[in-house]
N, C-alpha and C positions, 0 to 999 in steps of 0.2 A: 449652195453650189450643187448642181445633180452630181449624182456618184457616177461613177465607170461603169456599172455596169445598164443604170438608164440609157444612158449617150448608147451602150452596144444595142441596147434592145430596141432604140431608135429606129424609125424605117429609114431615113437618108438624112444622115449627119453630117454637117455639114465643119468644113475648117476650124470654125471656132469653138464647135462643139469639139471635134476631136480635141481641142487643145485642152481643153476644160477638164474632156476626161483623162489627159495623156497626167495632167495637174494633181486629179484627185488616185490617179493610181500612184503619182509617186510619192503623194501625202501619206497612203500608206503604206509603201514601202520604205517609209525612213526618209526617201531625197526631199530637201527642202527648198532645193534650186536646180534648175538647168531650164525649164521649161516659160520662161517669160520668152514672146516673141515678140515685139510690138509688127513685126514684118509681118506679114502672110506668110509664111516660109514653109510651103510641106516639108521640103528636103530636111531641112533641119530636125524640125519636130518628128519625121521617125530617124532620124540618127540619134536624137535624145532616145526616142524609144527603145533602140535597138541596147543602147547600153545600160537602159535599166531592166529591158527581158534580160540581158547578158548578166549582171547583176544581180538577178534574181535565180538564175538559173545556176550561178556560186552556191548561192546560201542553200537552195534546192538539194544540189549534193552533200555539200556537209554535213544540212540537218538529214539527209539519206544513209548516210553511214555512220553519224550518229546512233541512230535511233536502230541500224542493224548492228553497228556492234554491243549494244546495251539488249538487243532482242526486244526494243520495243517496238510498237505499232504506233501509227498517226494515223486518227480517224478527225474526220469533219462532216458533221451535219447542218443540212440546212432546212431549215424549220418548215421554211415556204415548199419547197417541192418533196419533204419525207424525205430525199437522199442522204445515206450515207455514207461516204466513203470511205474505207479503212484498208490499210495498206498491205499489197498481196504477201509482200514477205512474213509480214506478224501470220494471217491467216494460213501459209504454206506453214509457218511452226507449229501449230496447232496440227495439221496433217490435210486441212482443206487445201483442195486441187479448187482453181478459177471455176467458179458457176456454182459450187457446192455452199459459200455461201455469202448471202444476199449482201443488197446495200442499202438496209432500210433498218430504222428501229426496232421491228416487229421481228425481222431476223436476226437481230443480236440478242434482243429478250428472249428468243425461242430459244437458246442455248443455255441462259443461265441458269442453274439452277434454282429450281421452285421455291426451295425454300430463301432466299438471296435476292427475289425478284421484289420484295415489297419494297425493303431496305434502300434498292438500289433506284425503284422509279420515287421514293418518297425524295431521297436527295436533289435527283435529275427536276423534278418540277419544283423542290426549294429553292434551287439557284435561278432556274428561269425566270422567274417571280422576282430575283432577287434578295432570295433570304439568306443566301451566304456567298462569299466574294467567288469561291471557287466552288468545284465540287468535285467530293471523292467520294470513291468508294472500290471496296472489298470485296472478290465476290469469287464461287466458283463457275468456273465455262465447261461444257461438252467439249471435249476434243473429237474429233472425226474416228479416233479408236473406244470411244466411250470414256475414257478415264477422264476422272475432274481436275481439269486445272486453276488453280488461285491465279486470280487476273486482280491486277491495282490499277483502275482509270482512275485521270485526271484529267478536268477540262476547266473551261470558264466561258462564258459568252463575251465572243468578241465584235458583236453586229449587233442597235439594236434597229428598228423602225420610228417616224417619227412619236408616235406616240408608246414609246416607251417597251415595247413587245419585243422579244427575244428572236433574233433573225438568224443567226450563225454563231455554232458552237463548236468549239476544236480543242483537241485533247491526244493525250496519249494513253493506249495500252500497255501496260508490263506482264510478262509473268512473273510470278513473285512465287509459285508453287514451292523452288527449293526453299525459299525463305521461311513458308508457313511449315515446312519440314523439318528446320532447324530450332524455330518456336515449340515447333509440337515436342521435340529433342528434350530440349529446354524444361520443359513443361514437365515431360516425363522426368526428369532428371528433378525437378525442384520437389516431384510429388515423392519420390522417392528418398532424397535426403531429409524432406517433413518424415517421410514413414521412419527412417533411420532415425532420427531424433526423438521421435515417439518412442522409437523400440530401447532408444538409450538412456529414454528418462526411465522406463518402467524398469531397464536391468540396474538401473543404479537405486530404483526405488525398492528392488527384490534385493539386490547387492545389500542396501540399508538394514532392511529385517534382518536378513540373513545373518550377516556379524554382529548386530546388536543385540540378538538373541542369544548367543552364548556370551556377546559380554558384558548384559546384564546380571546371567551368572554370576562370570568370575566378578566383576567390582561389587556384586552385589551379598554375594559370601564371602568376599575377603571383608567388606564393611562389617558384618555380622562376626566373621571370626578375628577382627581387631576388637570386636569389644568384649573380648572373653578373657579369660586369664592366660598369660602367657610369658615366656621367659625373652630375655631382651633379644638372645637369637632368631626365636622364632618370630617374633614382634618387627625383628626386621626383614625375615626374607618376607612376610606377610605385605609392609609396607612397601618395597617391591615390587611387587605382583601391583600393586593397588596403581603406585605412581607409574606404570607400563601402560595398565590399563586406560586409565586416565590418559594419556599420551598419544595412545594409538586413537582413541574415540575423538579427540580434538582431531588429531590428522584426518580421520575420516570426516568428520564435519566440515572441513576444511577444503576435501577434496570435493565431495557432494554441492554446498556453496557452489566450487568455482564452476561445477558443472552446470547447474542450474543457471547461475545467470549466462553462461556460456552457451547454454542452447536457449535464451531469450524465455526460460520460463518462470522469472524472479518475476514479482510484482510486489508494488509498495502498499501499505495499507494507508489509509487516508482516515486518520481519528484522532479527538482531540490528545494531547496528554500534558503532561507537564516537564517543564524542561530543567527546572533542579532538580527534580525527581531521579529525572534517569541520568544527570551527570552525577548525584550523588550516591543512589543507589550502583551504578556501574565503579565509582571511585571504591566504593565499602567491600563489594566482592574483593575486589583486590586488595584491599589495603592491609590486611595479614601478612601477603608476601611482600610487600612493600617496606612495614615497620619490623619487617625479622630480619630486613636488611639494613636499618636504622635510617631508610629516606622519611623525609620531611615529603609531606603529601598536600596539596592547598590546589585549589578550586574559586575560582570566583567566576560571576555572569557581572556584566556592565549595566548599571542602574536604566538603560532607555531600549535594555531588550527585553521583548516580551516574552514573561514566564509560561502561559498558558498558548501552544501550539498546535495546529493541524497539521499530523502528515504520518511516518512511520517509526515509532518508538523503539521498537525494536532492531530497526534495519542503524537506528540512528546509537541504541546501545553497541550493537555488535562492531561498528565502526570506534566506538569510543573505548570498546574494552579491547581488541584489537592492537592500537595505537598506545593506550597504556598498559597494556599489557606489555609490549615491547620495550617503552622504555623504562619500567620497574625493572624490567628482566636484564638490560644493557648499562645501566645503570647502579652501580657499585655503594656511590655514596653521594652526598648530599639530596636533591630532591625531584621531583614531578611534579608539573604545574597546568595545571588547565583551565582556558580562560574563555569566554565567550561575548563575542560580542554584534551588535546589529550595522551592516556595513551598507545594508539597500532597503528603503520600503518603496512599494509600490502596493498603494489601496492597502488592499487585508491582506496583502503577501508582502513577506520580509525575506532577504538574505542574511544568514548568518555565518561568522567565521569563528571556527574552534583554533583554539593552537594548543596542541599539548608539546609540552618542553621539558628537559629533560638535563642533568646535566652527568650524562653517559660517555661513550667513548665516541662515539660521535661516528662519523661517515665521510670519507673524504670524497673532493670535489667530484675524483674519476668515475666511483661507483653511484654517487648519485642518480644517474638515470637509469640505473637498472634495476632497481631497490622495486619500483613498482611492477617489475616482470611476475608472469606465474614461475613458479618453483625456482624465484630467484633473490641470495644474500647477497650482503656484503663483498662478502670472499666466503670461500671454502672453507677455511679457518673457522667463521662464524657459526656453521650450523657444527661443524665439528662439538663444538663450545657449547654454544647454547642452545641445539636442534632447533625443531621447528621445520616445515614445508618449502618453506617461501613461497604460500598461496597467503598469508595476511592480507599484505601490503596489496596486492593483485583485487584480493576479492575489496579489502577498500574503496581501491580507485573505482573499482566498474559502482560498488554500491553510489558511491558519493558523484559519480556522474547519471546514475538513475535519478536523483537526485536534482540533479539540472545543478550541481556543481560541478568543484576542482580542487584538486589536492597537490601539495606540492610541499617542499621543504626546505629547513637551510640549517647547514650543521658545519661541523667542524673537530676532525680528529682528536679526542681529549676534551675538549668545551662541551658536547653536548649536542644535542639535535634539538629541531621547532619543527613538526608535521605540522601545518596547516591546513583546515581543508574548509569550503563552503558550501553551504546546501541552502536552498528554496522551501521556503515551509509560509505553511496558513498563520496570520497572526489573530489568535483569539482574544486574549486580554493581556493586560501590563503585566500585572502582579496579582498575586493571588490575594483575597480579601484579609488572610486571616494577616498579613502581615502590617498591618494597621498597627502603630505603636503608640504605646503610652505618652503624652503630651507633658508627663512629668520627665519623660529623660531629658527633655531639652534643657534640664536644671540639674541634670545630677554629672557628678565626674567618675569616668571609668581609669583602671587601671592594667595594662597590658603588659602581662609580663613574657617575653616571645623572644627568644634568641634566633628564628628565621626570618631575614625580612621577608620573603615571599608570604610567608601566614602572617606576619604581622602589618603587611599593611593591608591583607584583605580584610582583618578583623578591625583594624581600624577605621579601614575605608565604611565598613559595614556600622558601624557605632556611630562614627561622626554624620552617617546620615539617617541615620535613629535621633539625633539631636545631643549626644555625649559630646561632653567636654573630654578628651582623652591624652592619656599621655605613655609613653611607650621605654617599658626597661628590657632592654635586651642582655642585662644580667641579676642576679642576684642583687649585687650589691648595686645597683642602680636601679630596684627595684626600694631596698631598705631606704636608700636618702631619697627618693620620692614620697614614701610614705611619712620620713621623721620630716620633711618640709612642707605635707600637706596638712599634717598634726599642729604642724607650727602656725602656720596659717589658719587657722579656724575654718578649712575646707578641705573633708578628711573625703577620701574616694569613699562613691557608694556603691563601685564593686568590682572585684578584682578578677581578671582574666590568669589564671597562671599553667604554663607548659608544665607536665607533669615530669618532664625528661630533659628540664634542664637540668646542671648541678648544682650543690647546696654553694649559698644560702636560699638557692632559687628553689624551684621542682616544691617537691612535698614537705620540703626545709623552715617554706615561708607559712602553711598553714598550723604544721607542726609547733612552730614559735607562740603564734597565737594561742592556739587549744592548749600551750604550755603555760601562756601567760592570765589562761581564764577566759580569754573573747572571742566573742563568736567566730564561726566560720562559714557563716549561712551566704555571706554576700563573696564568695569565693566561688566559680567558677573552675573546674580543673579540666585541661583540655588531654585526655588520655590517649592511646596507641592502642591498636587492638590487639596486639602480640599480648600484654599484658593488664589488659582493662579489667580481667576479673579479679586479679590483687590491688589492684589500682584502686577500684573500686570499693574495694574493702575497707580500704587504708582512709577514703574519701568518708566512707559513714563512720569511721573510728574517731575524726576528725571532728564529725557533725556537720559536714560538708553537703549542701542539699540536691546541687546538680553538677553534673559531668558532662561532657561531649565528647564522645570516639573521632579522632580525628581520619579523614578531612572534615574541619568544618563547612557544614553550609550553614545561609545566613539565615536559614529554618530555624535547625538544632539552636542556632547561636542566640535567636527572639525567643526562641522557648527558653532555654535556659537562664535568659535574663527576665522573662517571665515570671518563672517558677521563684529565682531569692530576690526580687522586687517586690513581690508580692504579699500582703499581710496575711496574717491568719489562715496558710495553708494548711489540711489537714495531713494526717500521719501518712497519708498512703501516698501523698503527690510530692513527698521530698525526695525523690529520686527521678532522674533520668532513666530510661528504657535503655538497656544497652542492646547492641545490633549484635547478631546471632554471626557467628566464624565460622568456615568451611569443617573444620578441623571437630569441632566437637558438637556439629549439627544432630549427632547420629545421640549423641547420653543426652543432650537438653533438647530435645526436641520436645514441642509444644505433647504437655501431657494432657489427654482426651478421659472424660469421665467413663470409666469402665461400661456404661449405660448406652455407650453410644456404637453402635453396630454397622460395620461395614460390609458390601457382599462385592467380593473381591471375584472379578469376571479376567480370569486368565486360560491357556487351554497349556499354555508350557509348566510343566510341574516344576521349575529352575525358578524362574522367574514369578510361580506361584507362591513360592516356602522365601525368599527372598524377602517379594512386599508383605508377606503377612509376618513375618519374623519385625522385620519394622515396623507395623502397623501395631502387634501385638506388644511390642515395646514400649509406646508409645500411650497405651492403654487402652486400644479399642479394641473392641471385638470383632472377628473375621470370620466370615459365610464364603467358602468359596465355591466357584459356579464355575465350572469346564469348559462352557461353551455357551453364546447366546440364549440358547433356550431353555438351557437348565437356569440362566440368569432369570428369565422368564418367571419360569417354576417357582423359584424362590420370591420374585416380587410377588405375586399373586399368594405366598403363603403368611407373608411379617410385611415389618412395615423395618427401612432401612435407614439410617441418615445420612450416610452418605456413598456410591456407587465407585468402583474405579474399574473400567472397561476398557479391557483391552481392545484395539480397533480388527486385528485379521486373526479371527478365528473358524475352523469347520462348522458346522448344523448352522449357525447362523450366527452371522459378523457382529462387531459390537457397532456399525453407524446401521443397520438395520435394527437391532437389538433394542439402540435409543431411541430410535422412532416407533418402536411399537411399546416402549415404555411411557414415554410422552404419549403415544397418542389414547393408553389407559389414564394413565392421570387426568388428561381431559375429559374422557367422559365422565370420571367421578366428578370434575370440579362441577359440571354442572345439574349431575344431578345431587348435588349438593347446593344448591343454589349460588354459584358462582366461585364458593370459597376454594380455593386452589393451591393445593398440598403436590408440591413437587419433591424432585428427592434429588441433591445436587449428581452429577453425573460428570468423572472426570477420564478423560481419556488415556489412554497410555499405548502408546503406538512405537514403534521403531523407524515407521516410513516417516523421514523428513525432506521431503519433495514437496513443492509448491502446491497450494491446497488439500492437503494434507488437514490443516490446520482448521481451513475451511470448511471443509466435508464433516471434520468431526464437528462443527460448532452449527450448523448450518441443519445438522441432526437433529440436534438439540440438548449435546454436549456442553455444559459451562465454562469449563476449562479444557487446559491439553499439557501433559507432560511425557516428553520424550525418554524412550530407552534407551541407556541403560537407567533404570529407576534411582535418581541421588535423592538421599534423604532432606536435604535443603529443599528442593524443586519439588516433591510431594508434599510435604508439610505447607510448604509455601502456597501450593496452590487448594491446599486441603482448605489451610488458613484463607484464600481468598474469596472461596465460594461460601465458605463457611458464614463468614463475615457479611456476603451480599445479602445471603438468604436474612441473615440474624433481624436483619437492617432493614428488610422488605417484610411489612406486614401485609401479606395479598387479603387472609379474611378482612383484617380491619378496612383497608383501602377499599375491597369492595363492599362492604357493606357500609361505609358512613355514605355510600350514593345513595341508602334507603329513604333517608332523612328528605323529607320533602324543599323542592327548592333547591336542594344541592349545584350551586355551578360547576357543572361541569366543563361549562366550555363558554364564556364569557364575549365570545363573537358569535356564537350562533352557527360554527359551521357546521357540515355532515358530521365533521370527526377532528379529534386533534391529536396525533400520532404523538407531541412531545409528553404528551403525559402518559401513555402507554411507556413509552423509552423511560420515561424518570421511573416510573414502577417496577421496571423491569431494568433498572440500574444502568439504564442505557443498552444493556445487548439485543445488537439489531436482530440478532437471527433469532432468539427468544421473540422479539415482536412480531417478526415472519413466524414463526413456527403457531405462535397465536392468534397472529391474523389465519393461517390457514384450518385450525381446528374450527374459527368462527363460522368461517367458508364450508366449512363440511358441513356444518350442524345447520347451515341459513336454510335448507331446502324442508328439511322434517322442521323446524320448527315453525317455518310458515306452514305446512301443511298441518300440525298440528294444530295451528289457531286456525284455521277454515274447518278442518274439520271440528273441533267445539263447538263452534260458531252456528256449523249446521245441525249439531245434536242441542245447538244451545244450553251446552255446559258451561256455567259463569264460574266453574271452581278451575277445570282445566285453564281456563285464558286466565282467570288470576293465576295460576302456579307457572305453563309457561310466561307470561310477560313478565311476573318480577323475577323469573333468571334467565330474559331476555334484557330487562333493565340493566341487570349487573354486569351482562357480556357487553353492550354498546359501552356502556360508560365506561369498561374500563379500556375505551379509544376515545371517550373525549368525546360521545357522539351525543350530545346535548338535546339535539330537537329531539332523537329518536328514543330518548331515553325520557324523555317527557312523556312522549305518545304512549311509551309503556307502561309509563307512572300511570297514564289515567284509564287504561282495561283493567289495570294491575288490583287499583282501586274500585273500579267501577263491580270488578270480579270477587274483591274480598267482599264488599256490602251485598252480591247477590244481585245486583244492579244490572242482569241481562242486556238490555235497550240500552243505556249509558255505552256498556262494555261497545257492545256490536256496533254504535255509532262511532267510537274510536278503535276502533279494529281496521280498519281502510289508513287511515293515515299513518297507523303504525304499519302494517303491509309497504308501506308505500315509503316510509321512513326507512326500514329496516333493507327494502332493494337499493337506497341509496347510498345508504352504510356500504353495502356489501358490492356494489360497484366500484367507489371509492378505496375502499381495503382492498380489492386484487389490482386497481392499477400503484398501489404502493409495493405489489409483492416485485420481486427482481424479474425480468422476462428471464423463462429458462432457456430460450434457443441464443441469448446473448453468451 
């Protein structure tokens, strides 16, 4: 059917053409009928016409004052003649008077601004084309007074021609100026609360030093002067001062916590760990104050969750001592239970859910939803009683929703509380290897002597799937007629579990009898309290008793110590249990260090300098102290140290600068030493505990980090854990068995293999960046030192550089290139000039690919 406007353009149209056209104008104005004539009828057909002009000329107004009460424009272009029409009111808002401006494309672009014009003709020819249904755009316009106004057109083509070309497109104009005004507002406003948040993290990071620095003092000379002689008076205002101390430092960590995650700057660490690990090491800190109030403490994981984990050990300890911490603390008497178990897998990700319970005074229904507010109890009553912030509970929930968990409760006034909660973590493996059991328990009978069921049936549970036959006395004296009817029966137990803290005939009644009657007591098991496990313990080698367990049990302790009196022919030194070290008297047994062993202690506060070396020199080591970074300096370059403790903010020069220029001298000796690599452990001691914090110092090339106020547990503990990596890492040996010809190094053949660098390096990643980037430094002089040999044709230089070139690729796993150097290396010791220089190119060529390789694994620093 020709359209309306052919028929007009017609020279002499006739009746039925009118009609045709009267047809297709009302197809698109919406009417579907009126226009069928089968008569000839002009009259008719403009009476239809009249009341579809009339019709038309409704909609005309509405969308006219539409569009002026909104302040928008209506523009239409038509392709074919360049015209465009856009509508005088939008242009009068602008400030143009009629004739000022045009009705063409080339006049509306002449106003946009220059920079807006690419944007704005790139959209306008993607729609026409058809490459998107509509078309917008943003843009700013000239007004007739010069000032920029923000315009938002919208259009779409609504005509096209038969073959497909774009005829007539219609649209409206908006200003939107206020709008890009309130954005920009906005804008300002968000850049501004970022600054504020910045300024709050740094006063809360300055706030941190600030206080911790005087009260590493006081806890750290009231520690010193409780271990002096003193009268019970002063013993106690002493102890005081200490338990204040203590108090206030929780409350500030407390507060800090909820600050951090509160301005979004918490982040989770993502590394493997172990997950009896940290629910038993978290149970042990507490379990002192737990058994001085006579609770029973028990622990179990469900045999189908897996022990070895991906995610954040620490965010996932401070949740779990948090939560028992709590209910040891509200809890009077009977026990504390913590149980885990696997509730979701999906691939290599597992859900799990903890519950620690409790049987405390419990929480009624009312306050239950308020329990997880910031700075909010129970009741008032409650902190009266037992203090505390009420930021726990608070900083829990935000942790365990970081988490991609929920936490939640169910308790009951007098019965007791169950905190719940679940988290998302990486599943690494089931169970740890070493718990592979002996094939003979499936044959042997145990005896459990346990007057709690909650420990008694996790020790059970844990035996009967080791393969024991087990049978369970929850007294004394049902402990005695188990044994005189397993006598009788010619099936005697072969080994007895017994609670140290029951009472006789039970507890230390039943080993007592034995050691009275002459028989052994090697297959006795005594499950001790740490309130009193160093009498306990006493009483157990008086006995001939060969192992122990501090309770909580885990099902580690529980395989080792059925380990150790199953076992024949153990020597003298392995009939004991290692007992676990207690807050209380960390400071006299602290691990004693061989007078030989030399510390240079990097402090600039003289408080906190006489503090850790008063401790350190207790302990047996010797102390070098160094004022400031560069006197630490001085002193490296004069001895040789074993181990470093670096304070992080100090004047002349900080200690995360300090360790980078220590590390980056240990490097150059390692390799002009042909590779072998004498580091010197390097431990932080900081006050700021702000988010990266932790990082900066490790990422230096710091090994560990311990927070101020200095406790002698958390020194030692971390002294002990570097201590033990190095012990444990033989870097001369490692790198030199690569000498041995043939050595695999890398059994696929690629550039490099980073996991064996991480295994050498005990897995810390920032040691392996800090490595990879010494490599990096030295790639450029040691290529140019083999070109230039090369050209003086020195066959001793290219052997001396490539074999501690060999040693530096290998120790990344870099196989090809550590061949190529094997063979200059050789070619260079025989004098072999010609050999050398024909493997000179490949090693060059090797060595660039290593070293491309190595920086796309370092981290980008603009991320």
């Amino acid at each position: 059917m020709p359209s309306s406007r052919d028929i007009a353009n017609s020279v002499s149209p006739d009746l039925s053409s009118l009609r045709d056209a009267l047809r297709a104008l009302a197809a698109r104005a919406g009417v579907s009928d009126g226009f069928e004539d089968p008569a000839n009828d002009p009259v008719r057909l403009i009476w239809r016409l009249v009341r579809l002009m009339d019709q038309q000329l409704r909609e005309k107004d509405r969308l006219s004052l539409a569009l002026d009460n909104r302040h928008d424009g209506l523009w239409d272009w038509d392709l074919r003649s360049g015209q465009c029409f856009l509508s005088e009111l939008w242009k009068h808002g602008l400030g143009y008077v009629e004739g000022e401006f045009g009705n063409r494309r080339e006049d509306w672009e002449a106003l946009i601004h220059p920079e807006d014009v690419p944007q704005v003709r790139e959209r306008i020819d993607l729609h026409l084309v058809g490459g998107s249904e509509d078309f917008e755009a943003e843009y700013r316009l000239r007004a007739r007074d010069g000032d920029w106004r923000w315009i938002s057109t919208h259009g779409r083509v609504v005509s096209r021609s038969a073959d497909g070309q774009a005829v007539r497109v219609v649209g409206i104009h908006r200003n939107v100026t206020e709008r890009k005004g309130w954005e920009l507002e906005m804008l300002r406003a968000k850049e501004a609360a970022e600054s504020a948040s910045r300024a709050k993290g740094d006063f809360l990071a300055n706030m941190s030093h600030e206080i911790r620095t005087p009260m590493n003092g006081i806890i750290g000379m009231t520690d010193l002067a409780l271990d002096t002689q003193l009268d019970a008076e002063q013993r106690g205002y002493l102890q005081t001062v200490k338990n204040s101390a203590d108090s206030l430092l929780a409350i500030i960590n407390d507060i800090l916590d909820f600050s951090k995650i509160e301005a979004g700057k918490l982040e989770l660490e993502d590394i493997e760990f172990s997950l009896p690990a940290v629910i038993s090491d978290t149970f042990k800190a507490l379990a002192l104050r737990g058994h001085q109030k006579g609770l029973e403490l028990v622990f179990g994981i469900q045999p189908d969750t897996p022990h070895v984990l991906r995610g954040d050990p620490n965010r996932l300890r401070q949740i779990l001592m948090n939560l028992l911490g709590n209910a040891i603390k509200f809890t009077e008497q009977g026990e504390v239970e913590v149980s885990v178990r696997c509730v979701l897998r999906e691939g290599a990700h597992v859900r799990l859910q903890f519950d620690v319970r409790d049987t405390g005074i419990g929480i009624a229904q009312a306050k239950q939803g308020e329990v997880f507010g910031a700075f909010s109890q129970a009741d008032t009553s409650t902190t009266r009683r037992y203090g505390g912030t009420g930021l726990g509970l608070a900083i829990c929930k935000r942790l365990v929703e970081l988490m991609r968990g929920r936490i939640w409760l169910q308790s009951e006034p007098a019965r007791g509380s169950t905190f719940s909660f679940t988290i998302e973590v990486g599943a690494v493996r089931e169970a740890v290897q070493a718990e592979r059991v002996d094939p003979r328990y499936a044959r042997m009978n145990a005896l459990v002597v346990e007057d709690n069921p909650s420990a008694a049936r996790e020790m059970t549970a844990n035996l009967q799937r080791w393969g024991f036959s087990v049978d369970l006395a929850r007294s004394g004296e049902e402990a005695e007629a188990l044994l005189q009817q397993a006598a009788k029966s010619g099936f005697p137990f072969d080994v007895m579990l017994v609670d140290a803290n029951m009472p006789d005939p039970a507890g230390f009644a039943l080993p007592a009898y034995f050691h009275g009657e002459g028989a052994s007591c090697e297959r006795i098991v005594m499950l001790l309290t740490s309130d009193s496990q160093r009498n306990d313990s006493a009483r157990c080698r008086q006995f001939g008793i060969k192992a122990n367990i501090v309770k909580p049990v885990s099902s580690f302790d529980l395989l080792d110590a059925l380990r150790l009196v199953l076992t024949q022919e153990q020597p003298e030194s392995a009939l004991e249990l290692a007992e676990f070290q207690i807050d209380d008297s960390l400071l006299k047994a602290s691990p004693q260090a061989p007078r030989s062993k030399a510390v240079l202690l990097v402090e600039d506060n003289p408080v906190n300098q006489t503090v850790a070396t008063k401790i350190l020199q207790r302990a047996g080591y010797e102390v070098v102290p160094a004022g400031d970074g560069q006197e630490a300096l001085d002193w490296f370059e004069k001895r040789r140290f074993d181990l470093i403790l670096m304070d992080v903010q100090m004047p002349v020069l900080g200690g995360i600068e300090a360790t980078k220029a220590i590390r980056a001298r240990e490097a150059r000796r390692s390799w002009a030493m042909s590779g072998r690599w004498e580091v010197t452990p390097i431990i932080a001691m900081t006050a700021h505990v702000m988010q990266g914090d932790r990082e900066r110092c490790l990422e230096a090339g710091m090994d560990d980090y311990v927070s101020k106020p200095i406790q002698p547990s958390e020194l030692f503990a971390a002294i002990e854990r570097v201590t033990r990596r190095f012990e444990s890492t033989d870097f001369e040996g490692n790198l030199n068995a690569l000498d041995e010809p043939g050595s695999p190094i890398d059994p696929e053949g690629g550039v490099a293999d980073l996991g064996q660098t991480r295994a050498l390096l005990d897995g810390d990643e920032a040691s392996v960046h800090s490595l990879i980037e010494i490599f990096l430094g030295d790639y450029s002089r040691n290529c140019s030192k083999l070109e230039e040999a090369a050209a003086r044709s020195d066959a001793k230089t290219l052997y001396t550089v490539a074999h501690s070139l060999k040693s530096s690729v290998g120790v990344f796993g870099a196989v090809i290139a550590a061949d190529a150097a094997q063979r200059v290396e050789q070619a260079g010791r025989r004098g072999d000039l010609e050999k050398a220089l024909q493997a000179l190119p490949e090693l060059l060529t090797e060595l660039s690919r290593v070293a491309a390789y190595l920086r796309s694994q370092l981290p980008d620093p603009g991320a």
